[in-house]
C-alpha positions as CSV (number, residue, x, y, z in Angstrom):
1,X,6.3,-28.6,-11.4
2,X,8.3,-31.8,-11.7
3,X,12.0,-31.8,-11.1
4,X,14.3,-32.6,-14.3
5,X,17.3,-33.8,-14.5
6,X,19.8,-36.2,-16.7
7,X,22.2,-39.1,-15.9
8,X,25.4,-40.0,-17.4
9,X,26.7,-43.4,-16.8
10,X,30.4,-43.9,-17.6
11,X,32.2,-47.0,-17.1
12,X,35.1,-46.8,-14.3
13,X,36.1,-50.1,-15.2
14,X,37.9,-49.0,-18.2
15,X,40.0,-46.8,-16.4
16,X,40.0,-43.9,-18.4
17,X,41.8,-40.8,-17.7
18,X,39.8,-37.6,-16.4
19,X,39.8,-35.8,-20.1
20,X,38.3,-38.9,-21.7
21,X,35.8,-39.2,-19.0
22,X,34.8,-35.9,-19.4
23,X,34.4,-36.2,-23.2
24,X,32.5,-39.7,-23.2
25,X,30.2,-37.7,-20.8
26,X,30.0,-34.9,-23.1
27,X,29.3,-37.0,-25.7
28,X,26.5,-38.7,-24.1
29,X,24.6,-35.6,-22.6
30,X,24.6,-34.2,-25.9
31,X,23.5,-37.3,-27.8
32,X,20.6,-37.6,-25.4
33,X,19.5,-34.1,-25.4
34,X,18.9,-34.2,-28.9
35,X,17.0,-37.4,-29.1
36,X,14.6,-36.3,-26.1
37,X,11.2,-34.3,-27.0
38,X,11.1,-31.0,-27.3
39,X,9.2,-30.5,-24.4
40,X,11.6,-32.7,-21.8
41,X,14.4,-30.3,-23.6
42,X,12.7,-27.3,-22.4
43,X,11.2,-28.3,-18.5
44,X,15.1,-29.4,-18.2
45,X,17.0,-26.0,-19.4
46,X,14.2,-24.4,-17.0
47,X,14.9,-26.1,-14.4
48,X,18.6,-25.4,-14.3
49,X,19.8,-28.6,-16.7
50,X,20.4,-30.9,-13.7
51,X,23.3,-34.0,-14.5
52,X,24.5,-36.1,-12.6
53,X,27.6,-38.5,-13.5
54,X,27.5,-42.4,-11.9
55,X,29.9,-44.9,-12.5
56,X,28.8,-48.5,-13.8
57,X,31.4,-51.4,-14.9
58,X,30.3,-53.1,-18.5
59,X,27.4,-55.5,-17.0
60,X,25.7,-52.7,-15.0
61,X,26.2,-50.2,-17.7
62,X,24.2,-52.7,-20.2
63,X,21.5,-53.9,-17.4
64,X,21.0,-49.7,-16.9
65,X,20.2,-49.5,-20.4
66,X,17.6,-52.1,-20.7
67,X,16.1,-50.6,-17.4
68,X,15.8,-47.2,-18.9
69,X,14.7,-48.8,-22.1
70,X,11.9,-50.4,-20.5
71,X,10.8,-47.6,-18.5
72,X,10.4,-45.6,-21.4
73,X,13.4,-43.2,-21.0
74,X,15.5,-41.5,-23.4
75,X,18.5,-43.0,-23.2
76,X,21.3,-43.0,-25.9
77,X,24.9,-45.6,-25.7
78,X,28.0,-43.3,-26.4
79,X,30.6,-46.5,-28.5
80,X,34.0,-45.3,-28.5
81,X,36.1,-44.4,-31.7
82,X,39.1,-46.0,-30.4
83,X,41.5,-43.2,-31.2
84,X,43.0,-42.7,-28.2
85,X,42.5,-44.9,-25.0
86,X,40.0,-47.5,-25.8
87,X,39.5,-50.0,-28.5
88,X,37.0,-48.9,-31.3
89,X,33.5,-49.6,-30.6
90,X,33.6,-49.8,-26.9
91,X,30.7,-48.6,-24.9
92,X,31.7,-45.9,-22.7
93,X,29.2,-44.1,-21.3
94,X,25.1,-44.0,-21.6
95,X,22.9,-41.0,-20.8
96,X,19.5,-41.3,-19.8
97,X,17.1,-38.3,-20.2
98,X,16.5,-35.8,-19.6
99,X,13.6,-36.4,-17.6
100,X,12.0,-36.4,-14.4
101,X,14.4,-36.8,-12.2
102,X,11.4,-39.3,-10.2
103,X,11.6,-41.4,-13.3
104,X,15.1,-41.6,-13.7
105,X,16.1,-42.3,-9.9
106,X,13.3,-45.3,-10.4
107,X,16.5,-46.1,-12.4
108,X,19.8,-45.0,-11.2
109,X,19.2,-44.8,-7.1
110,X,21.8,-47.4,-6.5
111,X,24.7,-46.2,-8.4
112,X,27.9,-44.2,-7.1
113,X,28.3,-40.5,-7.9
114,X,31.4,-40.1,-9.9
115,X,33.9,-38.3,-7.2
């Protein structure tokens, strides 16, 4: 059985505080989760949901997304509302997958875990 897993890119560059971080990834995983296949949905909750968070600046987070996009991924951009700390209709975050996590490393492999 393939391993499964989902990764949520959020821009450090913005310099967003830890709650908006948090709820730009929320936002994404959620997003992404609903637009994948049923059957994606399912091999991931089996296998324990599996996210990972990575950091991207602007250009990296839109390179990620035509990567993913090409690869045939699920992957889903999260654009602010601009209530708060970010001007309205900035891209915040992307998730990609879930998926196998083989597929999505093919991806992601060079970007930073979010510490």
């Amino acid at each position: 059985m393939s391993s499964y897993k989902q990764a949520i890119l959020l821009r450090e560059d913005l310099n967003m505080s830890k709650g908006k971080m948090i709820a730009q990834a929320c936002h994404a995983s959620l997003k992404a989760y609903k637009k994948a296949d049923e059957k994606k949905r399912s091999e991931w909750e089996s296998s324990g949901a599996k996210k990972v968070t990575l950091e991207v600046d602007e250009e990296s987070l839109r390179q990620k997304r035509m990567d993913a996009e090409a690869s045939g991924l699920t992957v889903v951009t999260v654009k602010d509302a601009g209530h708060t700390e970010v001007d309205p209709g900035t891209e915040t975050a992307i998730a990609i997958g879930p998926d196998e996590e083989s597929r999505i490393d093919s991806v992601t492999g060079d970007l930073k875990l979010i510490k």
